[in-house]
C-alpha positions as CSV (number, residue, x, y, z in Angstrom):
1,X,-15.8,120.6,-72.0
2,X,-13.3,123.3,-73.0
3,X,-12.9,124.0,-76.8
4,X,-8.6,122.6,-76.3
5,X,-9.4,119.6,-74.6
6,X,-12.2,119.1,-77.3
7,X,-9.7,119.0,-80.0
8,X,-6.8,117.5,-78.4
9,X,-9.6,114.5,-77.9
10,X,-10.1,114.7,-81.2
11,X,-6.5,114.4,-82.2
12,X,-5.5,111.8,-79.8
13,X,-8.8,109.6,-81.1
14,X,-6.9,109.5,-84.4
15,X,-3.8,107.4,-84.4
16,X,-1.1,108.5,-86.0
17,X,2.0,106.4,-85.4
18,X,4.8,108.1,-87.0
19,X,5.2,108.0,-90.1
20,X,1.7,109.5,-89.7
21,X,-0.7,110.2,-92.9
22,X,-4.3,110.6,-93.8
23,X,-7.1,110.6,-91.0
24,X,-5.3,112.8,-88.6
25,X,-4.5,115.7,-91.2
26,X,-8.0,115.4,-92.1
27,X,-9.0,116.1,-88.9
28,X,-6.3,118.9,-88.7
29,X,-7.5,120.3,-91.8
30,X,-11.2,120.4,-90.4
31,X,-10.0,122.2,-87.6
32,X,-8.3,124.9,-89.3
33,X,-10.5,125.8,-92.3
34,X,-13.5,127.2,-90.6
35,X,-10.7,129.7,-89.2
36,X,-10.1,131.0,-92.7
37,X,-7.0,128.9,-93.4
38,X,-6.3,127.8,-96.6
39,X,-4.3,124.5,-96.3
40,X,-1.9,122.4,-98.3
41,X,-1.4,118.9,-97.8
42,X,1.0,116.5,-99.6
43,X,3.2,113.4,-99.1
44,X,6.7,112.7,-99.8
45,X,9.0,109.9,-99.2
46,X,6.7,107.2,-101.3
47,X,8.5,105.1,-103.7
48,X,11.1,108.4,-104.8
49,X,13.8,107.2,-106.4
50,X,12.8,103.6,-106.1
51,X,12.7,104.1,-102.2
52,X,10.9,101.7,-100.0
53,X,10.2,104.4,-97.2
54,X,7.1,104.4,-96.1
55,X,4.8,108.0,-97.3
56,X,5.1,110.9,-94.8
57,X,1.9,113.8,-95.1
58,X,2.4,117.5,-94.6
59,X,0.3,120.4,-93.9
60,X,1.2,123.9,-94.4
61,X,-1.7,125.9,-93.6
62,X,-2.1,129.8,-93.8
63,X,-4.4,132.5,-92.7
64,X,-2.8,135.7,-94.4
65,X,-3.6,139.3,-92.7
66,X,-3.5,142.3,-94.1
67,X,-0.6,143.3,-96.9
68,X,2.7,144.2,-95.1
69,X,1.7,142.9,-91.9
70,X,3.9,140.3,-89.6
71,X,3.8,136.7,-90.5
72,X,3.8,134.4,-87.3
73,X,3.9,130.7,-87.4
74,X,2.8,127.6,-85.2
75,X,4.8,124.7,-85.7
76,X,4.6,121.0,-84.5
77,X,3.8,117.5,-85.7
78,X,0.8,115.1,-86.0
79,X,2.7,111.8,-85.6
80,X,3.1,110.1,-82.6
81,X,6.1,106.7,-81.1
82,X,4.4,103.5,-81.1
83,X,2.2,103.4,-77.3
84,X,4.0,100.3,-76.3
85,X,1.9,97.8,-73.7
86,X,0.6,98.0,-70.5
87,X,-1.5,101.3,-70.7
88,X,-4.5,101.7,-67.9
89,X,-6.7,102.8,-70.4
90,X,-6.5,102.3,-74.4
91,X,-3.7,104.9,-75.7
92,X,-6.0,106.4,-78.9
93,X,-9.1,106.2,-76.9
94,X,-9.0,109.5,-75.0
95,X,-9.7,109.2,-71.4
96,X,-10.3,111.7,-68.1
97,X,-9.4,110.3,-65.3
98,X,-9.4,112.7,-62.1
99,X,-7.7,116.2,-63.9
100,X,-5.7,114.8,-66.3
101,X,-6.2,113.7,-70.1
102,X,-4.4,110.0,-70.9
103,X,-3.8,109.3,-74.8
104,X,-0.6,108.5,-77.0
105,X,0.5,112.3,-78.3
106,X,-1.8,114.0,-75.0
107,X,2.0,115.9,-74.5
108,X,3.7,115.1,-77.8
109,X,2.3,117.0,-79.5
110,X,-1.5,116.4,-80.1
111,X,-1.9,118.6,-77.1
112,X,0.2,121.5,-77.8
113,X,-1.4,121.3,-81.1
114,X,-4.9,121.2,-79.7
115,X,-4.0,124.6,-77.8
116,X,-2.5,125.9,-81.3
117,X,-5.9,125.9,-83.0
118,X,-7.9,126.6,-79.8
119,X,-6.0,130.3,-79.8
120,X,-6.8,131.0,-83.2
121,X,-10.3,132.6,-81.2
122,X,-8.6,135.0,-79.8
123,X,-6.2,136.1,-82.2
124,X,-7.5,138.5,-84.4
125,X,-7.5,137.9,-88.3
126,X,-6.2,141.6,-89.3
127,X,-3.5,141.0,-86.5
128,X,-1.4,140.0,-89.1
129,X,-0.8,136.0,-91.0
130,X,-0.7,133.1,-89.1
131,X,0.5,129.4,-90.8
132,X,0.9,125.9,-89.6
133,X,3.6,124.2,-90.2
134,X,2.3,120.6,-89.3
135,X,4.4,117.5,-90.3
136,X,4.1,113.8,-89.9
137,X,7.5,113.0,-89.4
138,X,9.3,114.4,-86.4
139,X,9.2,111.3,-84.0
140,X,10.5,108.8,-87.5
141,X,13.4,109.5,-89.7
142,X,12.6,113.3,-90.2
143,X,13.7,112.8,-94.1
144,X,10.2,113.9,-95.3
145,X,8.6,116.1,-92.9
146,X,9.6,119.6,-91.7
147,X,12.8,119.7,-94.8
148,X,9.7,119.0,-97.4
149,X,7.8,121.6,-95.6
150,X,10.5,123.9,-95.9
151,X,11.1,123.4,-99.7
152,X,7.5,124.1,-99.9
153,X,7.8,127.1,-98.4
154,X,11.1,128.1,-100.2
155,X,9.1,127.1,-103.9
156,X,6.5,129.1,-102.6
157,X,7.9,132.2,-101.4
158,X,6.7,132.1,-97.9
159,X,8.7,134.0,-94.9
160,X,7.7,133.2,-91.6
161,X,9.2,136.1,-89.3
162,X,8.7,134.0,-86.0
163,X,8.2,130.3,-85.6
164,X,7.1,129.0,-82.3
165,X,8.1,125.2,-82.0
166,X,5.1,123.2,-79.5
167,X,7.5,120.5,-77.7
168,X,6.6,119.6,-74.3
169,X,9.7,122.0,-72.9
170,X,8.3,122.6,-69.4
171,X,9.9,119.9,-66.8
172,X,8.3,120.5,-63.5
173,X,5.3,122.9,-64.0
174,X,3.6,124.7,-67.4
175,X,5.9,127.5,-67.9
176,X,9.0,126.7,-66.2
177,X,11.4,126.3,-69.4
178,X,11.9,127.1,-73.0
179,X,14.1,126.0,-75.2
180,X,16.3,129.0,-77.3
181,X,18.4,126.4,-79.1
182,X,19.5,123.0,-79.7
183,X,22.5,120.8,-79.7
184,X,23.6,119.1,-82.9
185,X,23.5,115.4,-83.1
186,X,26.2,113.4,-85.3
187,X,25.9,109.0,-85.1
188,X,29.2,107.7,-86.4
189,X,29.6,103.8,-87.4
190,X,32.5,102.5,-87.3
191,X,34.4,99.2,-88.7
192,X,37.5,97.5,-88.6
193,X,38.4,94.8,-90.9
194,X,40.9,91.8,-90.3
195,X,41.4,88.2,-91.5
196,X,39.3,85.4,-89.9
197,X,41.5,82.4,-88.7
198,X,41.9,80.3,-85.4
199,X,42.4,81.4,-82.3
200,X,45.4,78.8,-81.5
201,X,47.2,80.4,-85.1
202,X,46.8,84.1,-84.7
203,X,50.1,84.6,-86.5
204,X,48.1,83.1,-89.7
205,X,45.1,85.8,-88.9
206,X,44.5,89.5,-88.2
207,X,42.2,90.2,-85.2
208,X,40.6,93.5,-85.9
209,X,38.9,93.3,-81.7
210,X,42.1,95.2,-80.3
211,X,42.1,98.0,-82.7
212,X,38.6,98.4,-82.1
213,X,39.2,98.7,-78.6
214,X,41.8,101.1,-78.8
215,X,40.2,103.2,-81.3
216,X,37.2,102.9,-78.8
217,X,39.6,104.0,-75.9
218,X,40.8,107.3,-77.6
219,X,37.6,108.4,-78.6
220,X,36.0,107.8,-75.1
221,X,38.7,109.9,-73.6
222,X,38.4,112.9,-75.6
223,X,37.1,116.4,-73.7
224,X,35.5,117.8,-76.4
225,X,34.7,121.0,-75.2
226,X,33.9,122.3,-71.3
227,X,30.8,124.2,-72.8
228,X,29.5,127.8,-73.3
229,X,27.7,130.5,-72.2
230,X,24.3,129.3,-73.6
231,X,25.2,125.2,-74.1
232,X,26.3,122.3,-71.7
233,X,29.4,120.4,-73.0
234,X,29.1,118.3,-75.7
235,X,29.3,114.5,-74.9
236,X,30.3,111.0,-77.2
237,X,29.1,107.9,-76.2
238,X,29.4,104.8,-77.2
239,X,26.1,103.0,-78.2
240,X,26.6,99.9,-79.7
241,X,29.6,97.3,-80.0
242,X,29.1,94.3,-82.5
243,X,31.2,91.2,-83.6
244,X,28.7,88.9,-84.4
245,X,30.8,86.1,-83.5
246,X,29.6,82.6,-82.4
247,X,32.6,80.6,-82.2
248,X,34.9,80.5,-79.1
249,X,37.4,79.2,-81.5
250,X,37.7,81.9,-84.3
251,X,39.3,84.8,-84.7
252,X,36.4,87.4,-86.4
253,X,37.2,88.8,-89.6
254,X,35.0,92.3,-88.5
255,X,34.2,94.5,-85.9
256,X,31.5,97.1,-85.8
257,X,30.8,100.2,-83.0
258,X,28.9,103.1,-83.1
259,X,28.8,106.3,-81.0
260,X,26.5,109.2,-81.1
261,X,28.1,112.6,-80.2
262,X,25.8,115.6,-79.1
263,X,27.6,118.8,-79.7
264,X,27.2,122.5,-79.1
265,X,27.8,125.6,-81.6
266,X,32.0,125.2,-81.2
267,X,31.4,122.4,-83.4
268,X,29.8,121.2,-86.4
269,X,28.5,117.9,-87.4
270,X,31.6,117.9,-90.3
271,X,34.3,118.7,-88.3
272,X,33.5,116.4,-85.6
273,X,33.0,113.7,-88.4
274,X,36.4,114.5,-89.6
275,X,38.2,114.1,-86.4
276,X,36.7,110.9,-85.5
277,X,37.4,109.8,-88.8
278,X,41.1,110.5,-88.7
279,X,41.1,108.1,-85.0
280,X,39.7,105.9,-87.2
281,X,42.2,105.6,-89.7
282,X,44.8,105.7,-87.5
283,X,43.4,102.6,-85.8
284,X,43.0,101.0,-89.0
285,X,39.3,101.4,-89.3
286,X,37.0,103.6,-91.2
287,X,33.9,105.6,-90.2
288,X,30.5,106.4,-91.9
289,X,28.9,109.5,-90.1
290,X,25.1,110.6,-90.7
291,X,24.5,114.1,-89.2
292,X,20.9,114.4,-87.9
293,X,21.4,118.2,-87.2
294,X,23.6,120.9,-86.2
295,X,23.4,123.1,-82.8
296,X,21.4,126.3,-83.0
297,X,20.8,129.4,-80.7
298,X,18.0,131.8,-80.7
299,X,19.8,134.6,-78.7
300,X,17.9,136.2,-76.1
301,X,15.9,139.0,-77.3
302,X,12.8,140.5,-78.2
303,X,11.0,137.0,-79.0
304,X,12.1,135.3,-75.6
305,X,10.7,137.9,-74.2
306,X,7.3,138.1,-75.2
307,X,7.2,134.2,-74.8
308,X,8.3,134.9,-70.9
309,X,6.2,138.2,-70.6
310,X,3.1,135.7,-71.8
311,X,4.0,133.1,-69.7
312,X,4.6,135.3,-66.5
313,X,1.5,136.6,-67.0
314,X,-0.2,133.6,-67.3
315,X,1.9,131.4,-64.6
316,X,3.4,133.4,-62.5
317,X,6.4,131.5,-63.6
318,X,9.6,133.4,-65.3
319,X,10.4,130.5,-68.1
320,X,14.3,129.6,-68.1
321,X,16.0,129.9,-71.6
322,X,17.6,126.7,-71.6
323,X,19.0,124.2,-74.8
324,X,19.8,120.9,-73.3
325,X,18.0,117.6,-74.2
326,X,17.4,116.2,-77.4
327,X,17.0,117.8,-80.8
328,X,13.5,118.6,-82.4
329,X,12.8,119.8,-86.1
330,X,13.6,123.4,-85.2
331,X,16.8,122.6,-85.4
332,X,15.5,122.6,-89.4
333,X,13.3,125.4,-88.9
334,X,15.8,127.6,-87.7
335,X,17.2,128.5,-91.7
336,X,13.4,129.8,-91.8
337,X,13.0,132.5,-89.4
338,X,14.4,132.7,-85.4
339,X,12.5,129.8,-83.4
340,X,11.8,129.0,-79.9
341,X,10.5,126.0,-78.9
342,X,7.3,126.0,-75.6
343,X,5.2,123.8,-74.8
344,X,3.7,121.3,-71.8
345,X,5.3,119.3,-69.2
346,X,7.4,116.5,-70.6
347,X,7.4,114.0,-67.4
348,X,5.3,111.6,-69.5
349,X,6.2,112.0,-72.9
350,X,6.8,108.2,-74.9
351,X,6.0,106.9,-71.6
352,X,2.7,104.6,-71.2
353,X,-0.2,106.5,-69.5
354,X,1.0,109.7,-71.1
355,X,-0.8,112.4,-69.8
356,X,-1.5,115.7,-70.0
357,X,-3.2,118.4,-67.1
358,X,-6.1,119.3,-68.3
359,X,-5.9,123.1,-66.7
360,X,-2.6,123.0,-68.8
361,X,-3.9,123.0,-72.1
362,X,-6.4,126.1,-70.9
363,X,-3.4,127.9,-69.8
364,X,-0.9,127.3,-72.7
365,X,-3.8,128.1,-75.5
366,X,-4.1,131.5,-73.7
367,X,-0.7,131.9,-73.3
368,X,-0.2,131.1,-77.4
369,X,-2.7,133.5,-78.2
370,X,-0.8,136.3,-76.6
371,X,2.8,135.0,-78.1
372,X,1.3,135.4,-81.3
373,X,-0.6,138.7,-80.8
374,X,2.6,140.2,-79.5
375,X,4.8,138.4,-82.3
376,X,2.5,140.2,-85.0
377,X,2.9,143.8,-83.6
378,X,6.8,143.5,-83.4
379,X,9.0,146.2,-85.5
């Protein structure tokens, strides 16, 4: 058994349904300390001012080279979505079948993790420092996880100069995409209020369903952008539509929507909110936005390419800079240092029977190692 697919057992025996705390971080701590790593754990989120969220665990860990050298960081997270039913083999028991490896968290992350700590061999400890930015809390409300982390860091002093992000980027083959940037993510609920009353009296009532709908209307319609050099458009949709209303024979005295809008850098998560807002009010309604994260771009340059050059050498393949799908916590870890996220293919990622090629993990441990060697040696 190879020393990667050793841990990443090891990680995906330990369940760790997000918010994840406790047994897994001891095992990640295990891991790292015989490496030299002096490592930090703590929880936030537990009963802070008289919150009921559950307790989210960090670990910053941190192998420091030699004074004035380059500080390169690995960044990812322990916990893992719920495995669902109808797996062919339990999700936390670890299982080979043929050449893959099946487990909850085998692509994200526990594996990209697992190839984190299995480069540390081969990375030399007067190369220069090398941290872990682990959280708990990527795949939950990411309140308490990386931004905690961060403060830490901020408290602390610590400067990352490079921060490579371990999602499962690669779609058809291990190597084939990175991601240079994110789009920002704004959810937007909206309400309408009018006066309950019967259906055969509407003059005596004030159905608030056709202002909805319009407002609806105008916001579907809008073109908010045709894209740019780097990001795809940005798109609304609408995701939820609620009345609440049992009776055939009433006229509701509320109405509820909400959209989710995924933008790129010609916006930002307040000016969208204010636009929608003002459709809102002219529509008679009012709208409550929660901003998850704003777009970011890590321009092509001198990082990108000694991601590619390590993945060429390894693959064969030339890795496309790309920043569509979802968003990730480096859209948080971008105020630290430039980030790129790279990791394994995504195909089964918070499906059931999520698995992970067990040549992969060989491959993208090697291929860390030399990111991170090159990383260190930059000007």
């Amino acid at each position: 058994m190879s020393q990667v697919l050793d841990i990443a057992k090891r990680l995906i025996a330990t369940p760790s349904v997000t918010p994840a705390t406790g047994t897994v971080f001891d095992e990640m701590e295990a891991l790292l300390t015989p490496h030299g790593f002096d490592v930090h754990r703590f929880k936030r989120g537990d009963g802070e001012e008289g919150s009921d969220e559950a307790p989210v665990e960090n670990l910053f860990a941190c192998r420091p080279g030699p004074e004035g050298s380059k500080h390169f960081s690995f960044a990812g997270h322990l916990d893992v979505v719920p495995p669902g039913e109808g797996w062919s083999s339990a999700p936390f028991e670890p299982e080979i079948r043929g050449e893959l490896l099946y487990g909850r968290g085998a692509v994200d992350m526990k594996g990209a993790i697992a190839a984190m700590v299995a480069a540390l061999a081969d990375i030399p400890q007067d190369a220069g420092t090398i941290s872990f930015i682990i959280t708990g809390d990527e795949e939950g409300p990411a309140l308490h996880g990386t931004r905690a982390l961060i403060d830490y860091m901020n408290a602390e002093g610590i400067q990352p100069d490079l921060c490579l992000v371990g999602e499962p980027t690669s779609v058809n083959q291990l190597g084939d995409t990175m991601k240079i940037g994110r789009r920002g993510s704004v959810n937007i609920w909206l309400s309408v209020d009018g006066m309950q009353g019967h259906v055969a009296y509407p003059h005596l009532a004030d159905n608030p369903l056709p202002k909805l709908v319009a407002m609806l209307g105008e916001l579907d319609a809008l073109t908010l952008d045709t894209g740019t050099d780097w990001f795809q458009p940005s798109n609304l949709e609408i995701t939820d539509l609620t009345v609440g209303n049992k009776a055939h024979n009433v006229i509701p005295a509320k109405a509820e929507a909400r959209i989710s809008i995924r933008f790129n850098d010609l916006h930002t998560g307040a000016s969208l909110s204010e636009r929608v807002g003002s459709i809102a009010e002219n529509h008679g309604g009012r709208a409550l936005p929660i901003i998850s994260g704003e777009p970011f771009l890590t321009e092509p340059g001198a990082f990108s390419r000694i991601i590619a050059e390590a993945v060429e050498a390894e693959t064969g393949l030339k890795p496309e800079a790309s920043t569509s799908g979802g968003t990730s916590d480096a859209r948080f870890l971008r105020n630290v240092c430039p980030v790129i996220e790279f990791g394994l293919c995504n195909a089964t990622m918070h499906k059931r029977d999520e698995a992970v090629a067990i040549a992969d993990l060989d491959a993208l441990a090697r291929i860390y190692a030399s990111v991170a060697i090159a990383a260190l040696k930059t000007e």
